[in-house]
C-alpha positions as CSV (number, residue, x, y, z in Angstrom):
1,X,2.3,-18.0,-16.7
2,X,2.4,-17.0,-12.6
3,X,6.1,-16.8,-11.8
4,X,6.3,-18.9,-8.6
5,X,6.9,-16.5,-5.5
6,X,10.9,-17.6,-4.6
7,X,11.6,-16.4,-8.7
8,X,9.8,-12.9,-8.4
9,X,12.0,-10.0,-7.3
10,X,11.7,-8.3,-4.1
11,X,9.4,-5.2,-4.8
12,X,7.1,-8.2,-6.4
13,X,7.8,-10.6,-3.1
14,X,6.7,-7.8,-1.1
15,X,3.9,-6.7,-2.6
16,X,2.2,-10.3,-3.1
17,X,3.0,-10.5,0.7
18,X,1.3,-7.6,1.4
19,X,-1.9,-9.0,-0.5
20,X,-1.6,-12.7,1.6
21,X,-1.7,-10.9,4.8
22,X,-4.3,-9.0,3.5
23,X,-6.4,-11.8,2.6
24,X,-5.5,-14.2,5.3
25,X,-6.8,-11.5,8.1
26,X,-9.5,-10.3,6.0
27,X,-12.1,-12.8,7.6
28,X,-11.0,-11.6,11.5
29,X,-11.5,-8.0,9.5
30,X,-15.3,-9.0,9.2
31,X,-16.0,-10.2,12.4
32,X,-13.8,-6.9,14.2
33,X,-16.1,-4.9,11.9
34,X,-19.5,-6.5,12.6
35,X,-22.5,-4.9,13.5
36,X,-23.7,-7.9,16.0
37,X,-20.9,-8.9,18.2
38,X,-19.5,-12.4,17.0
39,X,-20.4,-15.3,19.7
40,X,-17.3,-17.5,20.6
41,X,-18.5,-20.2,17.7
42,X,-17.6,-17.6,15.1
43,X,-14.1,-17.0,16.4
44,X,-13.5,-20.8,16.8
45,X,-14.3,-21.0,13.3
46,X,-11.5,-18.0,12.8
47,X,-9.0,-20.2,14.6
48,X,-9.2,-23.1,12.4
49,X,-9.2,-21.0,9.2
50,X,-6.3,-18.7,10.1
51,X,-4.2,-21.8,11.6
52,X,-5.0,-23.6,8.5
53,X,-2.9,-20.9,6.6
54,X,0.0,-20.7,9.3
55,X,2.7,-23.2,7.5
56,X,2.2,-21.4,3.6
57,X,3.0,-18.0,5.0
58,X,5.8,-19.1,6.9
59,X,7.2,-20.2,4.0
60,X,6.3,-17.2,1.8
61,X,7.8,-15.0,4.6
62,X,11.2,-17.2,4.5
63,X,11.9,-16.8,1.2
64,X,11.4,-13.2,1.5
65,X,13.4,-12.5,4.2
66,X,16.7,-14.4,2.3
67,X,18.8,-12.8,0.0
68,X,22.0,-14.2,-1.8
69,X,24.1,-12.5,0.9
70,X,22.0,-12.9,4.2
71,X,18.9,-14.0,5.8
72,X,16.8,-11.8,8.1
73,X,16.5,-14.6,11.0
74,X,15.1,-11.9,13.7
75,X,12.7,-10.3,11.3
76,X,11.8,-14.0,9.7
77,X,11.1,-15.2,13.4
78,X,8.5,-12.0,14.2
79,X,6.6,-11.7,10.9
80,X,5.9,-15.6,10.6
81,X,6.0,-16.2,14.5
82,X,4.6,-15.2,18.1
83,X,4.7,-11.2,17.5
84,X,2.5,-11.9,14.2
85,X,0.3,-14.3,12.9
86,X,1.0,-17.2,15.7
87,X,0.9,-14.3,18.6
88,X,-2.6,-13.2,17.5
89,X,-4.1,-17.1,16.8
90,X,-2.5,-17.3,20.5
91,X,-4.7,-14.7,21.0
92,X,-7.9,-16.0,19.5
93,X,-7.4,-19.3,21.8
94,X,-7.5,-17.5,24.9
95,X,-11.0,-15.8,23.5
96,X,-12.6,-18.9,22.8
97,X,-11.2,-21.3,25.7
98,X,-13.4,-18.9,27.5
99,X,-16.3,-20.1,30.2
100,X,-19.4,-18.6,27.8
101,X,-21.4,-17.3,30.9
102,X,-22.0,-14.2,31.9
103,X,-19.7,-13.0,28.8
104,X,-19.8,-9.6,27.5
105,X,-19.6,-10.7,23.9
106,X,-19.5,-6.5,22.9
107,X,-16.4,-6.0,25.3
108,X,-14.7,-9.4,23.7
109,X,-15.3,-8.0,20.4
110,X,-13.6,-4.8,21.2
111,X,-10.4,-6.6,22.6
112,X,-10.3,-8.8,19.5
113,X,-10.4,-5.6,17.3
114,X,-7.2,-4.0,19.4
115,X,-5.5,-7.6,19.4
116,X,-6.0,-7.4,15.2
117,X,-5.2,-3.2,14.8
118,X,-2.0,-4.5,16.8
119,X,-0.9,-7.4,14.2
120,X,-2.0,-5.2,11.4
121,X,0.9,-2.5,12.8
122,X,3.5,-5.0,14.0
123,X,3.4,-6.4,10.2
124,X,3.7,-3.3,8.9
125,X,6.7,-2.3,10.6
126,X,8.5,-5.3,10.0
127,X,7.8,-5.9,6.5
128,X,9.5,-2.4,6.2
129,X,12.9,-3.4,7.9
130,X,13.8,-6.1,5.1
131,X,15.6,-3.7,2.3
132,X,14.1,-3.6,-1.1
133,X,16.4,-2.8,-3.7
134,X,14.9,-0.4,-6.1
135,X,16.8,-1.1,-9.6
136,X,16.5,1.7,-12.5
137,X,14.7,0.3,-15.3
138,X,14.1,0.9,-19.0
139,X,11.0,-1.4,-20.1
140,X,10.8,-2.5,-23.7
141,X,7.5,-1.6,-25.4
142,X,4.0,-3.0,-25.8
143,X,4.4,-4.3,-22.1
144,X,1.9,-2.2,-19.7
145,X,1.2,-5.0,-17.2
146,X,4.6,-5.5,-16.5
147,X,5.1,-1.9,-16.3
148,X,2.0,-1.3,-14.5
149,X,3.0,-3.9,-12.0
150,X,6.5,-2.3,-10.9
151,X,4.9,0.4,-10.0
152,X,2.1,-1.3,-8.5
153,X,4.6,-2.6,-6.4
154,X,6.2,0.7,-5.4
155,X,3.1,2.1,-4.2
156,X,1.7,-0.7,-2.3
157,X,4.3,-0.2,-0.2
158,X,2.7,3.0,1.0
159,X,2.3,3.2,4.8
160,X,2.8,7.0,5.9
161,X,2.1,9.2,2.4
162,X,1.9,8.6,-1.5
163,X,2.9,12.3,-4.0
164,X,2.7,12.1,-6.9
165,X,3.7,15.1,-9.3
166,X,2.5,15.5,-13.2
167,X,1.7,18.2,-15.4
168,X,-0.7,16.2,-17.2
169,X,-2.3,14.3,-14.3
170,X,-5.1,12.1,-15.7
171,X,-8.5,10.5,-14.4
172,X,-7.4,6.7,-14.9
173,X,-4.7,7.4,-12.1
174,X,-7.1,7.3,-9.7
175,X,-8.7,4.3,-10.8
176,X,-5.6,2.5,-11.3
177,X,-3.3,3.3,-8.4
178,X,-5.3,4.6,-5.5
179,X,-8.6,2.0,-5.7
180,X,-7.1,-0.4,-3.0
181,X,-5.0,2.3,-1.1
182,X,-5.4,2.9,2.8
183,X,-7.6,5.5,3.3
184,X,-5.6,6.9,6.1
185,X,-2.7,7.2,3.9
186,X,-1.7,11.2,3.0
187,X,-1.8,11.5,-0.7
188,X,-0.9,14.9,-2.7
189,X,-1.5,14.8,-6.3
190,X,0.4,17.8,-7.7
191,X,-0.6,19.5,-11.6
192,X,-0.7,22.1,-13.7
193,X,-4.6,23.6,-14.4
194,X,-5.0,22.0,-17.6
195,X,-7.7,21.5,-19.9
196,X,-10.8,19.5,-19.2
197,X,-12.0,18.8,-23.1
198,X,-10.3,16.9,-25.8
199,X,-9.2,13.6,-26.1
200,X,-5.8,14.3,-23.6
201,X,-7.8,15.9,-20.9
202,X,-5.1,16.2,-18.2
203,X,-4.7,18.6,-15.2
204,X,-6.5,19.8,-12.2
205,X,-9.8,20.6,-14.2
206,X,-10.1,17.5,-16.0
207,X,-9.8,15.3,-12.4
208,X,-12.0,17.5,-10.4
209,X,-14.8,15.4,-10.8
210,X,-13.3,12.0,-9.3
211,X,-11.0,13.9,-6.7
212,X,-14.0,15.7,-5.2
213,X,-15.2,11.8,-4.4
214,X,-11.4,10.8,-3.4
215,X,-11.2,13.9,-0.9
216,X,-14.6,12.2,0.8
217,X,-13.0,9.4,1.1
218,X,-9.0,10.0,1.8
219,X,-8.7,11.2,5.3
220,X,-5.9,13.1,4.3
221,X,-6.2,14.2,0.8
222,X,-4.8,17.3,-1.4
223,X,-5.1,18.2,-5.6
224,X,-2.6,20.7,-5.6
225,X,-2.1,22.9,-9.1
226,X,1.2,24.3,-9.5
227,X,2.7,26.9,-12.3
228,X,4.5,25.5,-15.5
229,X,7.6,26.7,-14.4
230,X,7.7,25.2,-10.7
231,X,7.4,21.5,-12.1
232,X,8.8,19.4,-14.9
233,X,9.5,16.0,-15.0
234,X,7.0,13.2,-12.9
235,X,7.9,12.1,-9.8
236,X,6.5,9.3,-7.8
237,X,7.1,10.2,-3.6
238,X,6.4,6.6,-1.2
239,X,6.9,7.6,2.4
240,X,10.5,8.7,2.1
241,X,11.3,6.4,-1.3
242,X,11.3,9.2,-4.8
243,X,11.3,7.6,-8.0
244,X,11.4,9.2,-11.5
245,X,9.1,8.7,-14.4
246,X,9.8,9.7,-17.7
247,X,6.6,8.9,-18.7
248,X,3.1,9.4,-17.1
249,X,2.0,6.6,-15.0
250,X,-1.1,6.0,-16.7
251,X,0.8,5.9,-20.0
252,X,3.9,3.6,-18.5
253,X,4.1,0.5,-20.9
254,X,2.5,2.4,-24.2
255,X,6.0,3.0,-25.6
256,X,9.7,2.0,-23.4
257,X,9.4,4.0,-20.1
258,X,12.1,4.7,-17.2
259,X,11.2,3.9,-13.8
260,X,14.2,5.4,-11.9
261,X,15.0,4.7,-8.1
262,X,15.6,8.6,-7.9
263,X,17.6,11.0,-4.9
264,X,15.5,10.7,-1.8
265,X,18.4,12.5,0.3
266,X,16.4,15.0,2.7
267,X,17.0,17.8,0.1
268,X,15.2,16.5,-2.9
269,X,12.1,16.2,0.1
270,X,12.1,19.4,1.2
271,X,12.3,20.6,-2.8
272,X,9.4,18.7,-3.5
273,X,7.8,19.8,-0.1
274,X,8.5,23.2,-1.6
275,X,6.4,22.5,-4.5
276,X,3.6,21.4,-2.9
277,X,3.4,24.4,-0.2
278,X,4.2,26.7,-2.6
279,X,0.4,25.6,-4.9
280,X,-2.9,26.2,-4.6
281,X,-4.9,23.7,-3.3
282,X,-7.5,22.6,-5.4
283,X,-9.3,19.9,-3.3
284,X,-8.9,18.6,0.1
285,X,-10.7,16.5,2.7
C-alpha cells in the first residue's frame, strides 16, 4: 500500500517532490526542446495543463516545508508561489496574450526555454534550504525496496556531484542508481581492478563495458581504480552529504544493512578527495 505523502519521512517527501516537478514541467520540457517552434495554441494548451496542477503541489510543497517544530513560510511561499510554478505560468500568459502577427515564434521559443531553465534552478535551490534529517539506519532483512528506496532518495537529491566508493563496484549500479540522473551531474565511481569473470564480477574491469557508454553520456564522468590499501569500507558522497554503507549498494536489502548519515566535516572531503586524485583514471568523458 502507497503511504500517503504527509506520513512519508523527509528524504521520501523530497524525493517524490522532486519527481512531481519533474513530471508537471515535463510537457513545457517538450515544447522548449522541439524541433519546430511551438505556435501560441500549443503554449495555451501548456497554461491550462500546468494551472490545472497548481493547487495539488501547493499542498504537497506545504506539507513538506512543516516540521513538528517549524514551518518554512518564506521557502513554502517561493517554491509553490510567484518565484516558481505561479511566476513561470505568469510567464506563459504574457506569451500567449500576445498579438500573433508578425511573431518570431523561434525567438518566443527561445525566451520560453530561459523562463523554464530559470524555474528549473530557482526550485532547485530552494528545495535544498528545507533540512533533511538523515537518520542512521539498520534495515531488517529480506527488504530491498525499502532499502533500495532510502538510498534512492539520497541520491536523487544530487544537484552538484554523486561519489561513490567500493571495492567491489558492480554493473547493476549503474542501471539502478544513475538511469534517471542529470547528465550534467559530476559523478566519480571509485574501485579496485577486480575481476571481470565469475559469478561476483566486481571492479573496474568487470564495469568497463557499461561505463565506456556512461562516460558518452555523463558530461562529467570518472571510473577511478584505486589500490586495496587506499580504500575500505563504501561510501556514498551527495554534493557535500557522506553516508556510510556497510554493504554494497546493489546488495543493500539481501541481508540487514547500515545506511549511516556519516562525517561530512571538510576533512573527511578532502580524504576522500585524496582518494580519488590519488587513482588512476580508468574512464572519463
Amino acid at each position: 500500500m502507497i503511504k500517503p505523502f504527509e506520513e512519508l519521512d523527509k528524504p521520501e517527501q523530497k524525493r517524490h517532490l522532486i519527481m512531481l516537478f519533474g513530471i508537471m514541467i515535463a510537457p513545457a520540457r517538450e515544447l522548449a526542446q522541439a524541433t519546430t517552434p511551438p505556435n501560441l495554441m500549443d503554449y495555451r494548451q501548456l497554461f491550462a495543463r500546468m494551472a490545472g496542477t497548481e493547487g495539488s503541489w501547493n499542498g504537497v510543497v506545504r506539507t513538506f516545508t512543516t516540521f513538528k517544530d517549524a514551518y518554512f513560510d518564506d521557502t513554502s511561499s517561493q517554491l509553490s508561489g510567484l518565484n516558481t510554478l505561479s511566476g513561470f505560468l505568469s510567464d506563459i500568459q504574457n506569451i500567449v496574450n500576445r498579438p500573433p502577427a508578425d511573431l518570431d515564434l523561434t525567438a518566443l521559443q527561445l525566451q520560453f526555454e530561459t523562463a523554464l531553465d530559470e524555474l528549473y534552478q530557482q526550485f532547485f535551490k530552494l528545495i535544498e534550504q528545507i533540512p533533511i534529517d538523515w537518520q542512521a539506519t539498520l534495515s531488517e532483512a529480506n527488504t530491498p525496496l525499502t532499502v533500495y528506496m532510502r538510498i534512492s532518495d539520497a541520491i536523487a537529491g544530487a544537484r552538484r556531484r554523486l561519489d561513490y566508493f567500493d571495492r567491489y563496484l558492480r554493473e547493476d549500479f549503474y542501471d539502478l542508481y544513475l538511469r534517471h540522473l542529470d547528465r550534467n551531474l559530476a559523478v566519480r565511481l571509485v574501485t579496485l581492478e577486480g575481476s571481470k569473470n565469475g559469478r561476483k564480477s566486481s571492479g573496474a574491469l568487470a564495469v568497463t563495458p557499461i561505463s565506456d557508454l556512461t562516460r558518452q553520456e555523463f558530461k562529467n564522468y570518472k571510473l577511478v581504480q584505486v589500490m586495496p590499501k587506499d580504500m575500505h569500507g563504501r561510501i556514498l558522497r551527495v554534493d557535500d552529504t557522506i553516508f556510510y554503507l556497510d554493504a554494497s549498494v546493489s546488495d543493500a536489502g539481501r541481508y540487514p544493512t547500515h545506511f549511516a548519515h556519516g562525517d561530512s566535516r571538510p576533512a573527511a572531503h578532502q580524504a576522500l578527495d585524496k582518494i580519488i586524485d590519488q587513482g588512476t583514471v580508468i574512464h572519463s568523458s
